[in-house]
C-alpha positions as CSV (number, residue, x, y, z in Angstrom):
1,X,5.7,-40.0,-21.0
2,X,3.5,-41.8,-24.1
3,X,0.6,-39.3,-23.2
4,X,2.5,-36.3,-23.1
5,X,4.2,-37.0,-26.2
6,X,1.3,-37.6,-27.8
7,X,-1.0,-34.4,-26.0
8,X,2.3,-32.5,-27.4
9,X,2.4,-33.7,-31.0
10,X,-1.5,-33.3,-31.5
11,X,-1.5,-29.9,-30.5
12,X,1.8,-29.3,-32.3
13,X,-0.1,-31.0,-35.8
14,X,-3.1,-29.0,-35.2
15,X,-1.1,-25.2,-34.9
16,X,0.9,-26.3,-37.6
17,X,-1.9,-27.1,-39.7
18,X,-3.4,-23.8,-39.2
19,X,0.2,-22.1,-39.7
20,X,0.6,-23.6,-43.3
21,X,-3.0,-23.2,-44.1
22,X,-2.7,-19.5,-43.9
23,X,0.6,-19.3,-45.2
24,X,-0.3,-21.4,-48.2
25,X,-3.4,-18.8,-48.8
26,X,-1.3,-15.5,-48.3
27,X,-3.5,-14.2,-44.7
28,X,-1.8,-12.8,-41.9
29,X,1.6,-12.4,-42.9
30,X,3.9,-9.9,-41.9
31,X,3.2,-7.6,-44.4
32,X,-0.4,-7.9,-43.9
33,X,-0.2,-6.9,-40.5
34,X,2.2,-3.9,-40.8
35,X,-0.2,-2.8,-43.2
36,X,-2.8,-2.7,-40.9
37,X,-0.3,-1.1,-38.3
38,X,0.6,1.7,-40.5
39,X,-3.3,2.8,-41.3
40,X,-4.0,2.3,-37.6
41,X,-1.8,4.8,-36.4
42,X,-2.8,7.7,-38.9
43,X,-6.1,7.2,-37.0
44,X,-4.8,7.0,-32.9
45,X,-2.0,5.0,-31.2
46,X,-4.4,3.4,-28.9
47,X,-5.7,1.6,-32.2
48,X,-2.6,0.0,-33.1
49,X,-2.5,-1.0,-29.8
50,X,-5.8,-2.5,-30.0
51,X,-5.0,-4.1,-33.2
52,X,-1.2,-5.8,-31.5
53,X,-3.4,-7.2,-28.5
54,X,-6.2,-8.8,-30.7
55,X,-3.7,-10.4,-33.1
56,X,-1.9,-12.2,-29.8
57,X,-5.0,-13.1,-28.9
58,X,-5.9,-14.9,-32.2
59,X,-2.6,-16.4,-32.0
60,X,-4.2,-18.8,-29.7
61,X,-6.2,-20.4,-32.9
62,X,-4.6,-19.5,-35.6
63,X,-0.5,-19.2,-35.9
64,X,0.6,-15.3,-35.6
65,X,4.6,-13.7,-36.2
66,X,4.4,-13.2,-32.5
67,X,7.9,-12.2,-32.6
68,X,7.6,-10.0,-35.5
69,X,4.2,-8.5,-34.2
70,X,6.3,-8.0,-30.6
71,X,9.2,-5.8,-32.8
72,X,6.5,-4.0,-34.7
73,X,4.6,-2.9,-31.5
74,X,8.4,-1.1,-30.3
75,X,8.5,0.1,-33.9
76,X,5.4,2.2,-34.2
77,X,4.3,2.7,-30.3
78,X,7.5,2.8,-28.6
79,X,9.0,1.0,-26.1
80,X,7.1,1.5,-23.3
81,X,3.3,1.4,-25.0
82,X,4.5,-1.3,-27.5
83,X,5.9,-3.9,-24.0
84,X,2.6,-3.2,-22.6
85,X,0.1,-4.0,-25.8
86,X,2.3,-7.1,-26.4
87,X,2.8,-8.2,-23.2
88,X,-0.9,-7.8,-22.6
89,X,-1.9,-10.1,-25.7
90,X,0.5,-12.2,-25.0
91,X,-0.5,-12.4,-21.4
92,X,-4.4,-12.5,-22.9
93,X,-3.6,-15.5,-25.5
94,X,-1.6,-17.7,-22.6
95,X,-4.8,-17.2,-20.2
96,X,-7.2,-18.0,-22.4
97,X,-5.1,-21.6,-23.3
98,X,-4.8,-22.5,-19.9
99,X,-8.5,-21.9,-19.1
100,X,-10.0,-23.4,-22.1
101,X,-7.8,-26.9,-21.6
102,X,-8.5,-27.0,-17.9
103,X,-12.1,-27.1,-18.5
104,X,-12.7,-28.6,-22.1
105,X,-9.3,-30.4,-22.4
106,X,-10.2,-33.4,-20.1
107,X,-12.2,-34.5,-23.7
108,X,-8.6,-34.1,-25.6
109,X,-6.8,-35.9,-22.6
110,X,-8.9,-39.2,-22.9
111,X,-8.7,-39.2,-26.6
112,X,-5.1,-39.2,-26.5
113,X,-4.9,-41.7,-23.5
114,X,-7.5,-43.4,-21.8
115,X,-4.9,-45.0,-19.5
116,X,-5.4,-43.8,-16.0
117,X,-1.7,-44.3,-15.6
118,X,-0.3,-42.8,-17.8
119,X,-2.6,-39.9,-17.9
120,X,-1.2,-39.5,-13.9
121,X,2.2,-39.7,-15.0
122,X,1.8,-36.6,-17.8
123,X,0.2,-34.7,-14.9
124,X,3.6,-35.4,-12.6
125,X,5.8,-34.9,-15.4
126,X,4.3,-31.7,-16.1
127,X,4.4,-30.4,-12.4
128,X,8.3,-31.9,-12.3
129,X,9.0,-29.8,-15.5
130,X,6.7,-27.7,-16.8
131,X,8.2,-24.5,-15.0
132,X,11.1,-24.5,-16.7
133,X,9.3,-25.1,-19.8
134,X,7.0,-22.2,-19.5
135,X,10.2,-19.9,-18.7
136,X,11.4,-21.3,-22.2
137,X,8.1,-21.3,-24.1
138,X,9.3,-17.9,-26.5
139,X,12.0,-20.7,-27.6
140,X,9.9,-21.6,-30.4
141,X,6.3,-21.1,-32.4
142,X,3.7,-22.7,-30.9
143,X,5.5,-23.1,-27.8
144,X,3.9,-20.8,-25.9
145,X,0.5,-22.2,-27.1
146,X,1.5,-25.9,-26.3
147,X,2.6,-25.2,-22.9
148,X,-0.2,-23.2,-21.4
149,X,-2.3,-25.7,-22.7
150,X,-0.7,-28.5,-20.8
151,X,-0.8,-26.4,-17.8
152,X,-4.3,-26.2,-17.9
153,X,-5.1,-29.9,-18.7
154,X,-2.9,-30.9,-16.0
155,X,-4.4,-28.7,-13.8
156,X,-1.7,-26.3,-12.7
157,X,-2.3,-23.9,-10.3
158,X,-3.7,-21.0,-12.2
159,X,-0.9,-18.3,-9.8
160,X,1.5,-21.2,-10.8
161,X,1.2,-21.0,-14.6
162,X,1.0,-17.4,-14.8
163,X,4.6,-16.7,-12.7
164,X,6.7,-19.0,-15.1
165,X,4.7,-17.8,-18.1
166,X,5.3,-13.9,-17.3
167,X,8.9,-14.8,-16.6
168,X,9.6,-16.3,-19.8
169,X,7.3,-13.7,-21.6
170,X,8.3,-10.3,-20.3
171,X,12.0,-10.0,-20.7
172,X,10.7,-11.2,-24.5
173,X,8.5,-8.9,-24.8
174,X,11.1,-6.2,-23.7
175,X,13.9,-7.4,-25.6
176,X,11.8,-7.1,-28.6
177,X,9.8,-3.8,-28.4
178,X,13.2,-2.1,-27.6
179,X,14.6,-3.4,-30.5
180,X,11.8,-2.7,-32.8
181,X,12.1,1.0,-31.7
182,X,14.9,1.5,-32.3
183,X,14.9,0.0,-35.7
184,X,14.1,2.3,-38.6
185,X,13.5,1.0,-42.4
186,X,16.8,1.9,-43.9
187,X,18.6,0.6,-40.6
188,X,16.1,-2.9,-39.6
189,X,19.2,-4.6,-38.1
190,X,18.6,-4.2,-34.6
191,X,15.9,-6.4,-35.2
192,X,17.2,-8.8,-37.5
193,X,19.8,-9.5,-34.6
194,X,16.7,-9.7,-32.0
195,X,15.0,-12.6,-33.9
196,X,17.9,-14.3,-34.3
197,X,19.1,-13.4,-30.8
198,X,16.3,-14.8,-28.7
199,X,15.3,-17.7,-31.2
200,X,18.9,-18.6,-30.7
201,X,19.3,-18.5,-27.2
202,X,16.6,-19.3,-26.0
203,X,17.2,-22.5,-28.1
204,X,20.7,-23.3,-26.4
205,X,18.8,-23.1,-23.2
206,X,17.1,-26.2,-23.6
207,X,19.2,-28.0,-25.7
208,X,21.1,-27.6,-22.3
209,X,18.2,-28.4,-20.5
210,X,17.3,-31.5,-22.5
211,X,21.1,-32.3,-22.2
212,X,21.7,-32.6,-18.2
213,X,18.4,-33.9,-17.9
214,X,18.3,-36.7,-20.2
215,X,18.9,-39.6,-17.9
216,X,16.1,-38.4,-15.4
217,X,14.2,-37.7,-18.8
218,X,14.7,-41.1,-20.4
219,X,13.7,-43.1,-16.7
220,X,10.2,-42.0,-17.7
């Protein structure tokens, strides 16, 4: 339980890092990106599309809106082309996490632990509840990053990680591409109530979860 803890917080501290970083010197934001959005489309929708899968992408490294990007996509493409550009990216970004830390994270593993033990245990505790914490992962930034990085690490199976992960990605991505279209600028509630929405229960979900599992949890 120490090592995962740890593999958990030094990813957290290291998106985080990148989060404020870019926040404290004004790149990225959400205006930033609809920006971009709006000039992309007087040029072809494909573009914007383009634009919404290479920002979930970077959203690997460095800490994207990915819920406001998702609502933007619906917004300007539509439902149906703004689900699959988002979904794709978001697909893209998780992929890319689980490869790199299956085959570079062994490095990051030993510097957080170099207890054989323990190391073993993160790897069971993972396969015992990493599932349902893939289903979950939209519940908060950096979630999604954290967890497809400890699927890789742990090693697992690639068909394995990319089930849960579309399950808890794809109803998201839904959710908030329909919202986003049919939210206009005088009347953005529909996805003001999205973001709060999904943030909100997704996070009753596993407070639940952490709840009826805390004895199994705390045995550890």
């Amino acid at each position: 339980m120490k090592a995962l803890i740890k593999f958990v917080v030094l990813l957290g501290a290291c998106f985080t890092f990148t989060l404020l970083l870019f926040k404290v010197l004004g790149i990225l934001s959400v205006e930033d990106i609809r920006y971009w959005l709006e000039q992309a489309m007087t040029v072809s929708p494909w573009i914007v599309g383009l634009i919404i899968v290479a920002l979930m992408l970077v959203d690997l490294f460095i800490a994207i809106p990915t819920l406001s990007l998702t609502i933007l996509s619906g917004f300007f493409l539509g439902v149906e082309l703004g689900v699959f550009y988002s979904t794709l990216g978001m697909l893209g970004a998780g992929t890319m996490g689980y490869v790199i830390s299956r085959f570079h994270g062994e490095k990051l593993l030993r510097f957080v632990s170099k207890d054989e033990d323990q190391i073993l245990e993160m790897r069971r505790l993972f396969t015992q509840f990493g599932p349902f914490s893939l289903m979950l992962c939209r519940a908060a930034p950096m979630l999604p990053e954290v967890t497809s990085c400890l699927a890789g690490v742990t090693r697992m199976p690639f068909w394995k990680y990319i089930l849960f992960y579309s399950i808890g990605t794809i109803p998201y991505s839904i959710i908030a591409a329909y919202s986003g279209s049919v939210s206009t600028i005088d009347d953005p509630s529909p996805a003001i109530f999205t973001f709060i929405g999904i943030f909100g229960g997704l996070s009753l979900v596993w407070a639940g979860f952490l709840y009826f599992n805390k004895k199994k949890l705390k045995e550890q």
